[in-house]
RODO-2510 file (C-alpha; in nm, 4 decimals, decimal comma):
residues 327
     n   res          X          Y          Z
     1     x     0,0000     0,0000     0,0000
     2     x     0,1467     0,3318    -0,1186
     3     x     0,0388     0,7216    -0,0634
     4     x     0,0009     0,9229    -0,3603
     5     x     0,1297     1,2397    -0,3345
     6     x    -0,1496     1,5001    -0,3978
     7     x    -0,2280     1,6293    -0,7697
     8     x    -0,0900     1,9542    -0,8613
     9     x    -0,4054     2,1322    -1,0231
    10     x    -0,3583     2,4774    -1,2237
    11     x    -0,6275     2,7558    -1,3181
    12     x    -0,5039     2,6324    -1,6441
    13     x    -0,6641     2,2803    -1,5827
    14     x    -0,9216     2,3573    -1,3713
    15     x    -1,0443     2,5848    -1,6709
    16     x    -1,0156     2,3343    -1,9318
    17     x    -1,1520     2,0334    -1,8000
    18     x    -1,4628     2,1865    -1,6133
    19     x    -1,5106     2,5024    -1,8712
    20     x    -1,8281     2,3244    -1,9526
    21     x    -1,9747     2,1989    -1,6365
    22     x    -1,9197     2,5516    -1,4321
    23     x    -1,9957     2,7681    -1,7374
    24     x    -1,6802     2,9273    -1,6917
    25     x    -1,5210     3,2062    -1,9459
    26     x    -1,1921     3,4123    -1,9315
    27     x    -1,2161     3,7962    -1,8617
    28     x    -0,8559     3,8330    -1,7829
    29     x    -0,5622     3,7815    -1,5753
    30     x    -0,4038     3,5470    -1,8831
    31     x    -0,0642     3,5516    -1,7766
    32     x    -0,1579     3,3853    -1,4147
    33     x    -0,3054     3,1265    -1,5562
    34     x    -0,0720     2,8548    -1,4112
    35     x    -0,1092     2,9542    -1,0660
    36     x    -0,2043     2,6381    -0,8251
    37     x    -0,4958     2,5898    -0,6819
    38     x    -0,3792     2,4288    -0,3500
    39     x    -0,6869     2,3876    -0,1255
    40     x    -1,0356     2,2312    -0,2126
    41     x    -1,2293     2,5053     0,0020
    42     x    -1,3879     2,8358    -0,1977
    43     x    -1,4297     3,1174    -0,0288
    44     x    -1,6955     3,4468    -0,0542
    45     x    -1,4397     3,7293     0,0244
    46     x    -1,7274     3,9804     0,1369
    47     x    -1,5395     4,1846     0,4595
    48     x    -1,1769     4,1940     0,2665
    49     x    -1,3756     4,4102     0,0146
    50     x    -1,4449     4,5928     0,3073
    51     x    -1,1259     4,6205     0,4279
    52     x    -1,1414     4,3338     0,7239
    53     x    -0,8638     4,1247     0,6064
    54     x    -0,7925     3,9701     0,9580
    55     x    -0,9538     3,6419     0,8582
    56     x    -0,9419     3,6268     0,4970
    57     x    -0,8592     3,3120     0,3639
    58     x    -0,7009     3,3733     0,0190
    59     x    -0,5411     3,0355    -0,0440
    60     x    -0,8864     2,9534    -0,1297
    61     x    -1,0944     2,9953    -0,5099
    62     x    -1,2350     3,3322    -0,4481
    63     x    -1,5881     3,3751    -0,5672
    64     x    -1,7893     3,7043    -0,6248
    65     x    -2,1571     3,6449    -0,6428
    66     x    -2,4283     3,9198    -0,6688
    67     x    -2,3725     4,0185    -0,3204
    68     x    -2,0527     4,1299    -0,3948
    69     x    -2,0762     4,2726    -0,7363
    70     x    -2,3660     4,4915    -0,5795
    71     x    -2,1407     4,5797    -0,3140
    72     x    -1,8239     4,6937    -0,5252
    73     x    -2,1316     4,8712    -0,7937
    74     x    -2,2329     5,0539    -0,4580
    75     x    -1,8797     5,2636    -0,3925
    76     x    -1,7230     5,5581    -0,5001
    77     x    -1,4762     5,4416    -0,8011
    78     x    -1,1883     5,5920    -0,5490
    79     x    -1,3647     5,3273    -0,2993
    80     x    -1,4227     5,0414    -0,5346
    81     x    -1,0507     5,0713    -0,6820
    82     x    -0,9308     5,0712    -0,2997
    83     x    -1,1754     4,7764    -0,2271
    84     x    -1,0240     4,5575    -0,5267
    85     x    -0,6318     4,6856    -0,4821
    86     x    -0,7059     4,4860    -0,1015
    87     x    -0,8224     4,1951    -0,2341
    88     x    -0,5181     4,1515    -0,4631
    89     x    -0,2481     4,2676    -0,2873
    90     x    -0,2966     3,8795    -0,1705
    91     x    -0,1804     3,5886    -0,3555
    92     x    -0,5524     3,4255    -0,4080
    93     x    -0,5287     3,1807    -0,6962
    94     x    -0,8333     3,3353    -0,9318
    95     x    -1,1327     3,4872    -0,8829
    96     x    -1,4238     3,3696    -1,0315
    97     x    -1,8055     3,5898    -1,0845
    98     x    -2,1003     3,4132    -1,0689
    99     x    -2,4840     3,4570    -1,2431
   100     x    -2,3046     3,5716    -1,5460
   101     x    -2,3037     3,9333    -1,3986
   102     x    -2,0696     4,1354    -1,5727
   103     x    -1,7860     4,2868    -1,3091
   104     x    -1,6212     4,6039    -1,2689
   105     x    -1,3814     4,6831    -1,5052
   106     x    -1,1319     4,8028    -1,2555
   107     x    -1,1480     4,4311    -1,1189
   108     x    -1,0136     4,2988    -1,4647
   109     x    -0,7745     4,5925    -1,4632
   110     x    -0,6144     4,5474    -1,1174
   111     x    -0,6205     4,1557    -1,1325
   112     x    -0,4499     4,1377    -1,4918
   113     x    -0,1694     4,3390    -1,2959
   114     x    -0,1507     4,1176    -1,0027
   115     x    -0,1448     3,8155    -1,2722
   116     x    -0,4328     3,6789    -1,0976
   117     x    -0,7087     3,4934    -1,3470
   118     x    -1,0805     3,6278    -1,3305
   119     x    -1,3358     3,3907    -1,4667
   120     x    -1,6983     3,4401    -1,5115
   121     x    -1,9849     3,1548    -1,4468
   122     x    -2,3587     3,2269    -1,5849
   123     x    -2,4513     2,9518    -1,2678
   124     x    -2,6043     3,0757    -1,0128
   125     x    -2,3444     3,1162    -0,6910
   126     x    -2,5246     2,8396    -0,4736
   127     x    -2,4561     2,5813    -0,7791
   128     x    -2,1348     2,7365    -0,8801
   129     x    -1,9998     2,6330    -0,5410
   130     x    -2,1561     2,3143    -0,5238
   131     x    -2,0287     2,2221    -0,8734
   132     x    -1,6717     2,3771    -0,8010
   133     x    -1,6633     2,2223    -0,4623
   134     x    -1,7707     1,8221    -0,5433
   135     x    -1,4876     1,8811    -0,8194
   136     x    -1,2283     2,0022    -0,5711
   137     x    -1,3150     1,7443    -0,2848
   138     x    -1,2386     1,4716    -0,6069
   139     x    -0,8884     1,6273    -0,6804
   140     x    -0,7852     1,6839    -0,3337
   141     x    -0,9161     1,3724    -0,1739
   142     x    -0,5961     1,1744     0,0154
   143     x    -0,5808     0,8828    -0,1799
   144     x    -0,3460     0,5696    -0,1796
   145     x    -0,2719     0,2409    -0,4281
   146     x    -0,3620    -0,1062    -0,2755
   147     x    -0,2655    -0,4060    -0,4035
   148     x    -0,5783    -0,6351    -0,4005
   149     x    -0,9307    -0,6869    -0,5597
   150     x    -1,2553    -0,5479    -0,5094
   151     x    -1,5798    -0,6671    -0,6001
   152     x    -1,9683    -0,5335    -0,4966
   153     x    -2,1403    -0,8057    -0,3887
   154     x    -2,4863    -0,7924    -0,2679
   155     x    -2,4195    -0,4117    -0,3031
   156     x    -2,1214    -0,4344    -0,0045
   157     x    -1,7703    -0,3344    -0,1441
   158     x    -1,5268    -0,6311    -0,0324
   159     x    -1,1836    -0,5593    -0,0650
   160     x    -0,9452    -0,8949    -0,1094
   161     x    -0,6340    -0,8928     0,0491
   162     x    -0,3884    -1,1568     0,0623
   163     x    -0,0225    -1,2696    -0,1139
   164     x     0,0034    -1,3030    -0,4954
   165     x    -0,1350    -1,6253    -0,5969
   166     x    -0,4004    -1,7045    -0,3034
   167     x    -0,6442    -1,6667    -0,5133
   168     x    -0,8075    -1,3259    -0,5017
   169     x    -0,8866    -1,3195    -0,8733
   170     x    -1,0173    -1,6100    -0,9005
   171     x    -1,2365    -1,5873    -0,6365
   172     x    -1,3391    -1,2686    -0,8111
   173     x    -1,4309    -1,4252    -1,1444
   174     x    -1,6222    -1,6331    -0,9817
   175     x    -1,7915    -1,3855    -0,7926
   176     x    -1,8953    -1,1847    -1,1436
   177     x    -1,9984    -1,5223    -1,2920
   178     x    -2,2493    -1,5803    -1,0267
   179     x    -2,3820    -1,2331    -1,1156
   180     x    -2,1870    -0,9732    -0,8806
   181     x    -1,9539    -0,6827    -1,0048
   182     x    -1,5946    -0,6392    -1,0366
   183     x    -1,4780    -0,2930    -0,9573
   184     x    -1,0721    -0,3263    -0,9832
   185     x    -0,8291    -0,6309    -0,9584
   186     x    -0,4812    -0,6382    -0,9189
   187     x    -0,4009    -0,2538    -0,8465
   188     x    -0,7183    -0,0650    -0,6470
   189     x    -0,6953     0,3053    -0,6192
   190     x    -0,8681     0,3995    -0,2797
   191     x    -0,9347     0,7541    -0,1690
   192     x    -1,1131     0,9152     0,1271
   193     x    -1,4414     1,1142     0,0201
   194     x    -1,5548     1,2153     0,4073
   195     x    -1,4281     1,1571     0,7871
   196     x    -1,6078     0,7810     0,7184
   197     x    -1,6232     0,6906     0,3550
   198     x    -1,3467     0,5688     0,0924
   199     x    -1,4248     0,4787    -0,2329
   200     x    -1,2333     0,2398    -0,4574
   201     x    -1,1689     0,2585    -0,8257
   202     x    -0,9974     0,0950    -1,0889
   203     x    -0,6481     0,1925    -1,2304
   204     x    -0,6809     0,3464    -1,5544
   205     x    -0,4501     0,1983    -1,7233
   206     x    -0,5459    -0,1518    -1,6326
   207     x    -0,8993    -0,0989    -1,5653
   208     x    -1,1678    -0,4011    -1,5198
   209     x    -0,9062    -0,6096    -1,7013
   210     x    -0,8206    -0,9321    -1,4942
   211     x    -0,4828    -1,1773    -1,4583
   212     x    -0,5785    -1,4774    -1,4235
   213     x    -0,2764    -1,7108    -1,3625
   214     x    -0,2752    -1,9734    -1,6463
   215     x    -0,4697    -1,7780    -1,8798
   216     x    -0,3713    -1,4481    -1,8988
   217     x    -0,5387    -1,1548    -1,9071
   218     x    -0,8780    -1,1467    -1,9553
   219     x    -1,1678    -0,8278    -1,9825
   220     x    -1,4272    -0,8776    -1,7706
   221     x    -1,6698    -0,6363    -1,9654
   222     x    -1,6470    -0,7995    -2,2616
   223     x    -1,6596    -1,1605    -2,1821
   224     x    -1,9391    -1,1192    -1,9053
   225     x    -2,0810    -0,7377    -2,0158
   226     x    -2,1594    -0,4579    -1,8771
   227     x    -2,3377    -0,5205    -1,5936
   228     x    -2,0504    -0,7055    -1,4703
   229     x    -1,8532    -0,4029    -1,3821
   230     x    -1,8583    -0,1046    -1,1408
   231     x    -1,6293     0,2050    -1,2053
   232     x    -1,6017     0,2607    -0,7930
   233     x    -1,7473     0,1352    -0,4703
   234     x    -1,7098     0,2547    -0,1223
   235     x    -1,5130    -0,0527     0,0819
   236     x    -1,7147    -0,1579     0,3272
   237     x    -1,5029    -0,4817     0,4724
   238     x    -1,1582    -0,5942     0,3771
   239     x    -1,1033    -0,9844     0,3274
   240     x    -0,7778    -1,1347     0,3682
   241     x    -0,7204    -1,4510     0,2102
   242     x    -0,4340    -1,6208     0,4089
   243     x    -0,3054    -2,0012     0,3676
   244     x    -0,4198    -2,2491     0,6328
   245     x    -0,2048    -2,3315     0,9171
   246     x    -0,2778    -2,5480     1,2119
   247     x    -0,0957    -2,3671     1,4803
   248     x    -0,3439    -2,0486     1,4135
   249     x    -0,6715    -1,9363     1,5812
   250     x    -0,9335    -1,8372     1,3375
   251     x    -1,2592    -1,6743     1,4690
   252     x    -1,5566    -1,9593     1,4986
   253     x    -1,8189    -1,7235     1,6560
   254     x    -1,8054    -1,3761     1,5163
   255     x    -1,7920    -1,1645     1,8664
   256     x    -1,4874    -1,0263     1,8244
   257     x    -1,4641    -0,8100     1,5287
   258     x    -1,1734    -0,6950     1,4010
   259     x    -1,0703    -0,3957     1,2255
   260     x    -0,7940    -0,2317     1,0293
   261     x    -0,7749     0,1534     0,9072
   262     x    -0,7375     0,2565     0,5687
   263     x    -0,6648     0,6491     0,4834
   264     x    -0,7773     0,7154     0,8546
   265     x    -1,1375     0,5397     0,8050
   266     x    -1,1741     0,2134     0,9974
   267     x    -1,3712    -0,1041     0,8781
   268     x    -1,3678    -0,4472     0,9806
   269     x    -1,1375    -0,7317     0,8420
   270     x    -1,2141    -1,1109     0,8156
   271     x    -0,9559    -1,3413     0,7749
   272     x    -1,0468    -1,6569     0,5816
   273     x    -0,8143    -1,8908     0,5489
   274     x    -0,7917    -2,0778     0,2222
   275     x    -0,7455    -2,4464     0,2091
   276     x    -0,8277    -2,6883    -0,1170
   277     x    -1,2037    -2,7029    -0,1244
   278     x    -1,3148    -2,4699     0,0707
   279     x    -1,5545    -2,2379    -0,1326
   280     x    -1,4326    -1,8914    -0,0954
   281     x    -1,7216    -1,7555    -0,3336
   282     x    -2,0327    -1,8604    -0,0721
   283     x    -1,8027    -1,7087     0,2021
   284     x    -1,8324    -1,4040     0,0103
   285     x    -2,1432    -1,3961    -0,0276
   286     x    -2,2221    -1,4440     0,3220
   287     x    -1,9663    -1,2103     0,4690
   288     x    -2,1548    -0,9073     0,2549
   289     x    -2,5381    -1,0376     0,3785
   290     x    -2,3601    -1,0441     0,7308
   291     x    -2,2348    -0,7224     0,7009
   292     x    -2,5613    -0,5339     0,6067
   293     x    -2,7266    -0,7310     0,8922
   294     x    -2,4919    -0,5922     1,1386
   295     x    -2,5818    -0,2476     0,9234
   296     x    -2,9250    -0,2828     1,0267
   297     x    -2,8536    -0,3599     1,3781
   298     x    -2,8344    -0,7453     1,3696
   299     x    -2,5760    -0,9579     1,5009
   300     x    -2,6030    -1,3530     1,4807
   301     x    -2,3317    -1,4268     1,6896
   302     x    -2,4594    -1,1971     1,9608
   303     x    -2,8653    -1,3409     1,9397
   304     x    -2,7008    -1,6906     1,9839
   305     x    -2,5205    -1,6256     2,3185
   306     x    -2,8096    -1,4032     2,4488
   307     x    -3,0556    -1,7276     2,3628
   308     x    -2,8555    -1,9558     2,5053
   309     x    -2,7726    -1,7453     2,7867
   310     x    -3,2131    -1,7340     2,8287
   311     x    -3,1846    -2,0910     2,8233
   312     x    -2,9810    -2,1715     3,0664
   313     x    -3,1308    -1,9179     3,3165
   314     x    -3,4677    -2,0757     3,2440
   315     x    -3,2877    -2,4095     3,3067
   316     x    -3,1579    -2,2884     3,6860
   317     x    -3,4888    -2,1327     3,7431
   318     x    -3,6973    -2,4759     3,6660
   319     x    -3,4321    -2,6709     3,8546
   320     x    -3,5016    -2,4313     4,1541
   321     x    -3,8504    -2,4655     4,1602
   322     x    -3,8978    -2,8267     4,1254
   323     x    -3,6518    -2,8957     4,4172
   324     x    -3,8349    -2,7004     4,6286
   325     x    -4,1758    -2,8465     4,5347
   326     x    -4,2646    -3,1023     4,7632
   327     x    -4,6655    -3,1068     4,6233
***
């Protein structure tokens, strides 16, 4: 398992590759156009227009909506050139106007000097955000490689671990032939989306290709179609393959769960250990069904104890009574 470091991204790229989706067009500030962006979080710079700077978080994608158009419309041009000259004398990375309103041109003027980009969005600013923000949470989510296979099954992402040639793959195919989805084997590509959730993809490159030893490589879309594939899942519950061994303890009950951590999000890990015959697929299957039934409050392991804890009080109590009954 390996830590990516985090993607550079550019005005320059953020620009072409959402130009479409935020409605975005150039006004000015060409020559900054490679600036970085280097935080996910956009910001509504309303009181360093006014000239309360104490707070004012520039690293962040500046955005003007009609609030603050109105406002800088509203001053004296000595005032508005004044209000703008404050708001660039930081490094912010671009500034971007939303609703399409056109801004003032002493904004274009004054930016273009500082070299700082300032784009224009015909969204509205509550979906401009939104839009800009899901985009930025996806570029600047921690993320880390994982070598291992994931699968949905029964809509629960399980996430095979286990050495090279213990059969993770296989037990994948035959997870996709029994109708489940394969979301990335060999290399998976995990990253965090929020404080509980990572989501696994595929590597590009590779895909919902699979290696199967003794045949090759084999595309799992083609042979078995389309609904045989997911692009990403969230991972739920890791499963670590491991080879039998005698002198090891394996869990028989299910009380005590373990867990490992994965980009700072915790979920549990079952160890299965693989030995010839033993049908890894049905394991599966059960381990995901499990797993939503502890989702929904429900734990088999636990019911069994507390009924046969019920039945053994009964048992004392009935013994009691009919040793004192002398009737």
């Amino acid at each position: 398992m390996s830590a990516e470091p985090t993607p550079a991204l550019t005005v320059e790229a953020l620009f072409k590759k959402r130009k479409e989706l935020l409605d975005l067009s150039l006004l000015g500030g060409e020559e900054g156009i490679s600036r970085p962006i280097e935080t996910n979080e956009v910001f509504r710079p309303g009181l360093a227009l006014a000239g309360n700077t104490s707070r004012f978080a520039y690293k962040r994608v500046q955005i003007l909506g009609e609030t603050e158009l109105a406002f800088l419309a509203s001053l004296s041009p000595e005032e508005r050139v004044a209000s703008i000259q404050t708001l660039t004398s930081f490094p912010v990375p671009l500034i971007i106007t939303s609703k399409g309103i056109v801004p003032p041109r002493e904004l274009i003027e004054i930016a273009g000097e500082s070299k700082i980009p300032v784009l224009s969005s015909r969204l509205s600013t509550s979906e401009l955000i939104r839009r800009l923000s899901l985009y930025l949470d996806n570029v600047f989510a921690p993320t880390i490689t994982k070598h291992g296979t994931l699968v949905d099954v029964y809509g629960v992402g399980l996430l095979y671990t286990g050495k090279s040639g213990i059969g993770k793959s296989e037990c994948a195919l035959d997870l996709v032939e029994r109708g489940h989805r394969l979301v990335a084997d060999d290399i998976v590509k995990i990253s965090r989306k929020s404080e509980n959730t990572i989501i696994g993809v595929s590597d590009q490159l590779l895909g919902q290709h699979m290696e199967v030893r003794g045949i090759g490589i084999i595309d799992i879309e083609k042979l078995f179609g389309i609904r045989a594939i997911r692009l990403q899942k969230r991972v739920e519950v890791e499963v670590h393959l491991t080879y039998w061994d005698d002198d090891d303890t394996y869990e028989r009950l299910g009380l005590e769960e373990r867990y490992t951590t994965i980009l700072g999000v915790e979920i549990p890990v079952i160890t299965i250990p693989v030995s010839p015959g033993k049908n890894i697929t049905v394991i599966s299957e059960v381990i995901a069904m499990t797993h939503m039934l502890k989702v929904y409050g429900e734990s088999p392991a636990e019911k069994l104890i507390e009924k046969q804890r019920q039945k053994i009080q009964r048992e004392a109590s009935t013994t009691q009574y009919l040793e004192s009954d002398y009737e």
